[in-house]
N, C-alpha and C positions, 0 to 999 in steps of 0.2 A: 537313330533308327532311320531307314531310307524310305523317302515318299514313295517306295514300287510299293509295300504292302500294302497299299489303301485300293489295289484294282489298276489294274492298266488303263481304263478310259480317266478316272481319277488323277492317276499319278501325271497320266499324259498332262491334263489340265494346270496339276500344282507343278510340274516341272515347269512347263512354257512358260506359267507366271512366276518363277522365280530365274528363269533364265535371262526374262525379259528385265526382269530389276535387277540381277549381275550386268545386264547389257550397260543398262541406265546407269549403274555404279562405275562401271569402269571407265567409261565415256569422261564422267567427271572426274576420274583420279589424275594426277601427276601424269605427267608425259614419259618418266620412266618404266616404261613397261614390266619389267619384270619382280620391282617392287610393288605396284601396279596390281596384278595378277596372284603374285603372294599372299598381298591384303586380304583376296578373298580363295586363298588355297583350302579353307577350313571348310568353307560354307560349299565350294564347289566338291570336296571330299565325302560332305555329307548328302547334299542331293545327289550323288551316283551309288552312296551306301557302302563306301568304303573305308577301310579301316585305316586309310593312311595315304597321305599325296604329298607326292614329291616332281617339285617345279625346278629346273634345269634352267636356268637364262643368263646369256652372257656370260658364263662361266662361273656363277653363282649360284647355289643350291637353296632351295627353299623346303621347308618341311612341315606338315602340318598333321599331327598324329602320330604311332610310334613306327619309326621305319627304322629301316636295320642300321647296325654301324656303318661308317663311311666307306671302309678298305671291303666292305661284303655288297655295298651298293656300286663300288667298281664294277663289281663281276656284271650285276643288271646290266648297268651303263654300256657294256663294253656289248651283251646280249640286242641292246635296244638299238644298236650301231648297223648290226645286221638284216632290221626290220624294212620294211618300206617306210617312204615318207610321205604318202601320196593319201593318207584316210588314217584314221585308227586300227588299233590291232588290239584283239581280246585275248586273254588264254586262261584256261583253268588250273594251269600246272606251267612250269618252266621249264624248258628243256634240262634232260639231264647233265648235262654239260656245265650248267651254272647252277644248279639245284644239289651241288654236290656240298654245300655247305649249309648245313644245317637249320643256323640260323635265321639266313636268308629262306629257304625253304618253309621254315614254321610263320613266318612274318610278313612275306611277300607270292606265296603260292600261286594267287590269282592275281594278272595286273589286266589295265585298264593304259595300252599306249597311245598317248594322244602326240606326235611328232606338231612342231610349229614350225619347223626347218630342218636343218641339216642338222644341226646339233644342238637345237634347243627342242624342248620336250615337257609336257607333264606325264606322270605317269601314277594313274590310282594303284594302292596294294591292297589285298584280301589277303588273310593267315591263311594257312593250310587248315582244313575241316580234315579230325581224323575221324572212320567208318568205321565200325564195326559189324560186318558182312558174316549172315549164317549161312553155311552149306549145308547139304545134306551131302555126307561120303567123304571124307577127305582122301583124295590121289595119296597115294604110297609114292617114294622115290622108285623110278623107274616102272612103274605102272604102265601096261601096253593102251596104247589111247584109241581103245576097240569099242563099240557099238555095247559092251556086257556093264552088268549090274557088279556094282564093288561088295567085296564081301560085305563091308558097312555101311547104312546108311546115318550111321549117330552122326547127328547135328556137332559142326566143328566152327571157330568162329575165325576171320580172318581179319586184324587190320589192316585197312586200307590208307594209306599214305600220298602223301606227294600233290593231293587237289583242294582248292578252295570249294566255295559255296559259287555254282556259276553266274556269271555276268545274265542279266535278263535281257528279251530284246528292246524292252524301255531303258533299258541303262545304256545299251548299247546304243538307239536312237539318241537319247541325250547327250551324252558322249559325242558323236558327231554333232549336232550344233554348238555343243560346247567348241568342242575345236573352232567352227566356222567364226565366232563371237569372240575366239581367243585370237585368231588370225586376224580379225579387221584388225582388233585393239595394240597388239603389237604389229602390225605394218603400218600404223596409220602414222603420218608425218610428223614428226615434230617439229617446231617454232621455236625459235631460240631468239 
């Protein structure tokens, strides 16, 4: 469950003190950053309240949670190529262009892009939330789309497809320090 439920002034407080003990964590881990970073892909998965994160480093993949087959996380990857590299990027649906597979669509609907460079990345996923949307009236095919009353107004039910549960702007704040905390730790020098 995601520390956002407990209140924004709240969740701000337990985020910063858990963000600050990942800080402290990775400071002492191994100089290999990207196994580094994995160690704690679970715990950072959970404080943003998502259903699954996947860390890109070095041409290594990491995974924490259920995220889709390999050959259906290409299509993201290839999506995530497109993005800026310069902050994070949220979305509640994925274009339909890469959303055209299923699986990916019910498993990764909402992400959460954190770029670390040019081609390394975390990226949180959220499943698709299906809706179930009451109308009053349902449109006929070819119905004139005029200002008048439809001959029915019986209640028709519609599902809604293709979105997660959205990102909040606590998650999204956190999200950006994450990143900023995830960039010292992998820039930072190594000793050999």
């Amino acid at each position: 469950e995601s520390l956002i439920g407990l209140g924004q002034r709240d969740s701000r407080v337990a985020l910063g003190q858990q963000l600050a003990d990942l800080n402290e964590r990775l400071s002492q881990l191994p100089a290999e950053a990207g196994a580094g970073v994995a160690r704690e892909l679970g715990l950072m998965q959970q404080m943003l309240g998502a259903e699954a994160a996947w860390l890109h480093y070095s041409s290594e993949d990491y995974y924490s949670g259920p995220v889709p087959q390999r050959n259906t996380l290409e299509k993201l990857q290839q999506w995530f190529q497109s993005l800026g590299r310069d902050d994070i990027s949220s979305y509640t649906s994925i274009p339909e262009s890469v959303a055209t597979d299923a699986t990916l669509c019910s498993q990764a609907c909402g992400v959460v892009f954190i770029p670390l460079d040019d081609s390394n990345f975390v990226a949180f996923l959220r499943p698709e939330v299906i809706q179930n949307v009451t109308w009053a009236g349902q449109p006929q095919s070819g119905e004139i789309k005029t200002l008048t009353p439809r001959s029915s107004f019986k209640a028709w039910t519609e599902q809604m497809r293709g979105t997660s549960e959205p990102w909040t702007d606590v998650e999204l704040e956190f999200a950006g320090k994450l990143r900023n905390i995830l960039l010292k730790y992998v820039n930072q020098p190594t000793f050999e």
